[in-house]
C-alpha positions as MATLAB code, in Angstrom:
seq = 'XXXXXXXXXXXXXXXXXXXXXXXXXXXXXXXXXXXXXXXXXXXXXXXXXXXXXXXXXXXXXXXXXXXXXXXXXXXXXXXXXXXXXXXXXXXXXXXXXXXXXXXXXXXXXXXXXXXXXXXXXXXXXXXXXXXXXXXXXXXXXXXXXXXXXXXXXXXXXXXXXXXXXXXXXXXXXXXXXXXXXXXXXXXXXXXXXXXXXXXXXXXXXXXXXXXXXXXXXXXXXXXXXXXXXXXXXXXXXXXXXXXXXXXXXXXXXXXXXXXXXXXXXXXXXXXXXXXXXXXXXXXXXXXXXXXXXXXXXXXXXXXXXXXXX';
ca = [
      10.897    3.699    2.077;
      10.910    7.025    4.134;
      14.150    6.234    5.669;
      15.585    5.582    1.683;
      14.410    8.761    0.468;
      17.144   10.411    2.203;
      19.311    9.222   -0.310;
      18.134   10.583   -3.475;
      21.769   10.214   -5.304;
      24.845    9.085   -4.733;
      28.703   10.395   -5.477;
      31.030    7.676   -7.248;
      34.324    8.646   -6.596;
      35.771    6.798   -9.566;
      39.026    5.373  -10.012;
      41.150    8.672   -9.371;
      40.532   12.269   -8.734;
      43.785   13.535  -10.632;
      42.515   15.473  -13.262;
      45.778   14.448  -15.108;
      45.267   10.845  -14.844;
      41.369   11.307  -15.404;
      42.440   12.837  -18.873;
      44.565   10.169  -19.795;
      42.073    7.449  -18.623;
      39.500    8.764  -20.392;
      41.163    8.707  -24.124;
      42.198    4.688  -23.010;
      39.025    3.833  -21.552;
      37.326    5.509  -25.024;
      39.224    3.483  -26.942;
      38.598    0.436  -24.989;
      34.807    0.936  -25.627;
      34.824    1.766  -28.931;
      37.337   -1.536  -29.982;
      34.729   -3.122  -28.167;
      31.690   -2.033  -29.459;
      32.956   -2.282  -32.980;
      34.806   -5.948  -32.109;
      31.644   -7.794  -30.787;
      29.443   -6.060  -33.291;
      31.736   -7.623  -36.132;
      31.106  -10.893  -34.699;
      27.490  -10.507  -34.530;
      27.234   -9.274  -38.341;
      29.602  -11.764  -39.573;
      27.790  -15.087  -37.743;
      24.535  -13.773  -39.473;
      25.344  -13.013  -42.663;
      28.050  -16.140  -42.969;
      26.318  -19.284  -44.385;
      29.337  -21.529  -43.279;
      28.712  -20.051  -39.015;
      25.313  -21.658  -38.691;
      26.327  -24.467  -36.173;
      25.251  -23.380  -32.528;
      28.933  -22.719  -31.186;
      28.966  -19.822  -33.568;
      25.482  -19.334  -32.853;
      26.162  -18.705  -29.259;
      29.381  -17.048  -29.685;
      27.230  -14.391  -31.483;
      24.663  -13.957  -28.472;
      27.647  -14.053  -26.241;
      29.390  -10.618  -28.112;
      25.619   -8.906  -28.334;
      25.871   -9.498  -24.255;
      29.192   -8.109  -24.567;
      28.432   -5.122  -26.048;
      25.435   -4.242  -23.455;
      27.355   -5.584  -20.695;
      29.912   -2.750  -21.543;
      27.779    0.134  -22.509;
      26.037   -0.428  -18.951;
      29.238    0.653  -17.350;
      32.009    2.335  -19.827;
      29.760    5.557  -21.402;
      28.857    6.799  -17.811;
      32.547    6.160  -16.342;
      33.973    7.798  -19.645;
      31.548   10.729  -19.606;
      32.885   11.169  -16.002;
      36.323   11.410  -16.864;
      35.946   13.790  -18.777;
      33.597   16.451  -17.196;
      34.399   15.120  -13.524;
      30.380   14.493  -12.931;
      30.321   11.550  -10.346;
      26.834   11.547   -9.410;
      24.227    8.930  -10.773;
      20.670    9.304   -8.881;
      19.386    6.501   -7.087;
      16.705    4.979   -9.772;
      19.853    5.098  -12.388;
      21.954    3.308  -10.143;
      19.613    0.810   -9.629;
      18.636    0.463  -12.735;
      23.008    0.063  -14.007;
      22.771   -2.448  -10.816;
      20.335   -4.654  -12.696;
      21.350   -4.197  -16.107;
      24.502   -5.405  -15.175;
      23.619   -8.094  -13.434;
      21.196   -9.182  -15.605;
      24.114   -9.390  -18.434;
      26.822  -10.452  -16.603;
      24.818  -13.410  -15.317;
      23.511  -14.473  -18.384;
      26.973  -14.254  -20.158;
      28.081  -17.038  -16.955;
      24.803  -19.397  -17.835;
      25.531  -18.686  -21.618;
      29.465  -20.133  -21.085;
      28.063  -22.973  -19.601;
      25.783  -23.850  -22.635;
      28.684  -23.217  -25.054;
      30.698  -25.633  -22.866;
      27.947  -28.248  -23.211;
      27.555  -27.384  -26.642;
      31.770  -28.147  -27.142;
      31.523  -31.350  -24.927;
      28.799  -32.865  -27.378;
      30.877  -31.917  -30.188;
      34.214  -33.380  -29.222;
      33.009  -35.988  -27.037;
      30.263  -37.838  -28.854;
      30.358  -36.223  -32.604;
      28.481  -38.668  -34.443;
      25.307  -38.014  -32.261;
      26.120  -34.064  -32.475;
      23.419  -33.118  -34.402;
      20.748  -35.321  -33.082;
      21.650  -34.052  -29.313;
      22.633  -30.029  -30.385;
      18.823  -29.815  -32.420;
      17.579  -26.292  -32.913;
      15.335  -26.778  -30.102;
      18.305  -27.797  -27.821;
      19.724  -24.840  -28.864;
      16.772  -22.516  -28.287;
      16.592  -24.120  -24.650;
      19.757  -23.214  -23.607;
      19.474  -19.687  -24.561;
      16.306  -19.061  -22.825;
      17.481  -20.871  -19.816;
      20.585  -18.393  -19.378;
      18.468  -15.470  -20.126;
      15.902  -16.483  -17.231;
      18.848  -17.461  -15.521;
      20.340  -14.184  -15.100;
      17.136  -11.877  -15.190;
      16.722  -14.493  -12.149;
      20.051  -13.792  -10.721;
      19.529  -10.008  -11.076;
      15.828   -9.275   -9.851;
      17.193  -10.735   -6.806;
      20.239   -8.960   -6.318;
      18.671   -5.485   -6.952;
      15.183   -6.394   -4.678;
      17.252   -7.359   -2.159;
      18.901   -4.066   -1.766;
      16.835   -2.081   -3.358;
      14.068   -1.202   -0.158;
      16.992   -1.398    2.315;
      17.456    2.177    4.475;
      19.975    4.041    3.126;
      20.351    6.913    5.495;
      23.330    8.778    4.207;
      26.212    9.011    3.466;
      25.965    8.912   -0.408;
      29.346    8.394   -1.367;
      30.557    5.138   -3.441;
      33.968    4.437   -3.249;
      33.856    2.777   -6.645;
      33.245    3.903  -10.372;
      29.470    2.185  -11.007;
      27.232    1.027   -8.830;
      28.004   -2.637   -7.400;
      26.571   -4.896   -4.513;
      28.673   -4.396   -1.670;
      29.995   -1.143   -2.260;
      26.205   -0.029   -1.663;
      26.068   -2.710    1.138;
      28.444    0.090    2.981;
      26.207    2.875    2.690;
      23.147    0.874    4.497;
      22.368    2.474    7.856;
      21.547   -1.378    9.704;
      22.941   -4.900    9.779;
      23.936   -6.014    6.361;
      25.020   -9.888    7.988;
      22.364  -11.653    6.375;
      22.134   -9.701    3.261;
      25.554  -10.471    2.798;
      25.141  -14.027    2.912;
      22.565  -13.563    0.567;
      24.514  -11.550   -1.886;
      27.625  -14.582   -1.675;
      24.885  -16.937   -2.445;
      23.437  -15.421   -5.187;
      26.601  -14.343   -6.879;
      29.443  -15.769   -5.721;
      28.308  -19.372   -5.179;
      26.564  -18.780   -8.593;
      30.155  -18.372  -10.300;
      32.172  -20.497   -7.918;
      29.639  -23.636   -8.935;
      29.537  -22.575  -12.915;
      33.185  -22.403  -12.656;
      33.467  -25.946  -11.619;
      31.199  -27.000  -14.030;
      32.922  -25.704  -16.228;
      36.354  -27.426  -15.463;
      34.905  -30.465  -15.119;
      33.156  -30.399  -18.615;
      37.203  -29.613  -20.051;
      38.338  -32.473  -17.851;
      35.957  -34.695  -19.622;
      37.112  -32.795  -23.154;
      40.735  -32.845  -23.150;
      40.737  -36.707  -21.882;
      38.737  -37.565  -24.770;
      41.358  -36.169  -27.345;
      43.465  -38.998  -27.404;
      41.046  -40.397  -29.746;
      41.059  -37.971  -32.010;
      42.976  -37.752  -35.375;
      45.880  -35.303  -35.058;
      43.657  -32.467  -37.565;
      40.975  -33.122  -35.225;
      42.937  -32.631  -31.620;
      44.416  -29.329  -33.153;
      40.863  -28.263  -34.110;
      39.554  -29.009  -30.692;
      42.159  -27.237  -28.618;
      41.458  -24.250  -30.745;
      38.120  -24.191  -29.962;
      38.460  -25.331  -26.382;
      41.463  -23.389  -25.809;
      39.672  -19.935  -26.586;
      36.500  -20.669  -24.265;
      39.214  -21.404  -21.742;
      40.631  -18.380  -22.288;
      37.498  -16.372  -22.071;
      36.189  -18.391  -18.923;
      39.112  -17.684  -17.081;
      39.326  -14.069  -18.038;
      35.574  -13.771  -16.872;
      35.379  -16.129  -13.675;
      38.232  -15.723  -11.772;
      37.521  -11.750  -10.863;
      34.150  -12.512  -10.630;
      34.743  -15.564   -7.924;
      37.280  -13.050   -5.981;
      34.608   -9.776   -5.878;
      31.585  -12.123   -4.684;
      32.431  -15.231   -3.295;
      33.299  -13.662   -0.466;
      31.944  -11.847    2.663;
      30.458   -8.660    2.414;
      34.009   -6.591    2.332;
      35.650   -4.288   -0.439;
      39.411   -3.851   -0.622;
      41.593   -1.252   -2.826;
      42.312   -4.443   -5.537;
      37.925   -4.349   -5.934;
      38.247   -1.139   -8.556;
      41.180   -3.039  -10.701;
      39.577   -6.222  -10.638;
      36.025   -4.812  -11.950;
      38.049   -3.084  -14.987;
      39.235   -6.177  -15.730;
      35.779   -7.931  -15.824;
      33.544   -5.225  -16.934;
      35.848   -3.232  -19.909;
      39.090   -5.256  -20.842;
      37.376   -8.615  -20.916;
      34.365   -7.852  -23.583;
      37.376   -6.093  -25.302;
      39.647   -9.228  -25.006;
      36.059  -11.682  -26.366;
      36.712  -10.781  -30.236;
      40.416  -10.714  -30.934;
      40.614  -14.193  -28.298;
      37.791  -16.026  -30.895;
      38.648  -14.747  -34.360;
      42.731  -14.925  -33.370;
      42.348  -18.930  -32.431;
      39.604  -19.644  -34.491;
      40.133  -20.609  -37.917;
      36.320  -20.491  -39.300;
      36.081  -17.612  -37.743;
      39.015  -15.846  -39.410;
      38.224  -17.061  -42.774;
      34.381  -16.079  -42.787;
      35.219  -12.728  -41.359;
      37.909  -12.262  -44.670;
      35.189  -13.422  -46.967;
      32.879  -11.342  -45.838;
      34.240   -8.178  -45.256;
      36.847   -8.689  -47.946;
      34.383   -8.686  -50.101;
      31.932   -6.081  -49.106;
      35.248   -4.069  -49.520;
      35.832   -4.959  -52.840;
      32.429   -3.858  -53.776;
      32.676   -0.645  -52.446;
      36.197    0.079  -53.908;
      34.577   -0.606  -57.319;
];
């Protein structure tokens, strides 16, 4: 710990130091957060309130935007704040403590795909037994088994870095703090830690990932029994997951299932993963999802109504 202490902060040095470009960044990146914010937050309200969304897909797809939402604010207030006054320094407890935090929501969010692909599988695959398999209990069991799962996956991301010597320099080359961009500031052998680190993350996403395909194998071969109404109903639903897992998993197999390296695409990639994707969650489920669409214009439509009156 003595050898840590010399590190008491650190510098990120963002994604540009053009105060031009920071300016313009910083009105794009504000509205990014706030269409985010206000996009998963709909969801959330709208799957509660509705008394047609009670089936678990929607059920999930509403702990899935309240991840969202977290998963974002971990990262976009601090890296819009310093835009704007050009403040890049986060002490070392608060960097830590956005280390786990987004850990902790990013892996839940990959655990909590894989339950919604389950959850899409049973549907499409064996619907007559649907509700007997999908029971509330089921339902309750796969949620607590992603949580654990990724407040698993993030004690031991942080704990493994987080009594490591870090001697000085201070200075992140990236704009939050991340695994292996701190891996470069420790002052000894990082080999093992490294392997560690691709184990715990990367071989996390790369196996989740193939899950995941698999499960859609199994999905899409099973729609040529369908009724035509029912395949087009199916590849909506399907085909939006899809969307989102691919969005989500294949930065997050490039940044960690690799070794211990960071390259200039790292800062691009995490933008995609950590602001445009939670964005993207909303308009890619309400857009392809019929139910989800009409429930929203009930709703809102008319709360609006009401208040015009």
């Amino acid at each position: 710990m003595e050898s840590q202490n010399n590190v008491t902060y650190f510098v990120l040095l963002g994604l540009t130091q053009d105060p031009k470009e920071q300016k313009v960044l910083f009105v794009m990146f504000l509205l990014f957060y706030i269409l985010t914010v206000v996009g998963n937050l709909l969801i959330v309200v709208t799957v509660t309130v509705s008394k047609t969304l009670g089936s678990p897909m929607y059920l999930f797809l509403a702990n899935l935007s309240f991840m969202d939402v977290i998963y974002s604010s971990s990262i976009s207030p601090r890296l819009i704040s310093d835009l704007l006054f050009g403040k890049n320094t986060i002490s070392f407890q608060s960097c830590m403590t956005q280390l786990f935090t987004e850990h902790l929501f990013g892996g839940t969010e990959i655990f909590l795909l894989l339950a919604m692909a389950y959850d899409r599988y049973v549907a499409i695959c064996k619907p007559l037994h649907y509700l007997v398999i999908m029971r509330q209990w089921v339902y309750v069991m796969l949620l607590v088994v992603s949580w654990v799962g990724g407040f698993l996956h993030s004690v031991i991301q942080v704990s493994t870095i987080y009594r490591l010597p870090f001697c000085g320099p201070n200075v992140i080359d990236h704009f939050f703090c991340d695994m292996y961009p701190l891996l470069k500031l420790i002052c000894t052998d990082t080999y093992v830690i490294g392997l560690l680190v691709l184990a715990n993350g990367g071989m996390i996403c790369t196996i989740v990932f193939v899950f995941l395909l698999i499960s859609y194998g199994f999905i899409l071969h099973s729609l040529k029994n369908l009724s035509p109404e029912g395949r087009r109903k199916a590849l909506q639903t399907c085909g939006s997951h899809i969307t989102v897992v691919v969005f989500f998993f294949v930065p997050c197999i490039f940044m960690y299932a690799r070794p211990a390296k960071t390259f200039p695409i790292d800062k691009s990639l995490s933008v995609f993963y950590t602001v445009i994707t939670p964005m993207l969650n909303p308009l890619i489920y309400t857009l392809r999802n019929s139910e989800m669409t009409n429930a929203m214009k009930k709703l809102w439509g008319r709360n609006v109504i009401s208040l015009s009156r």
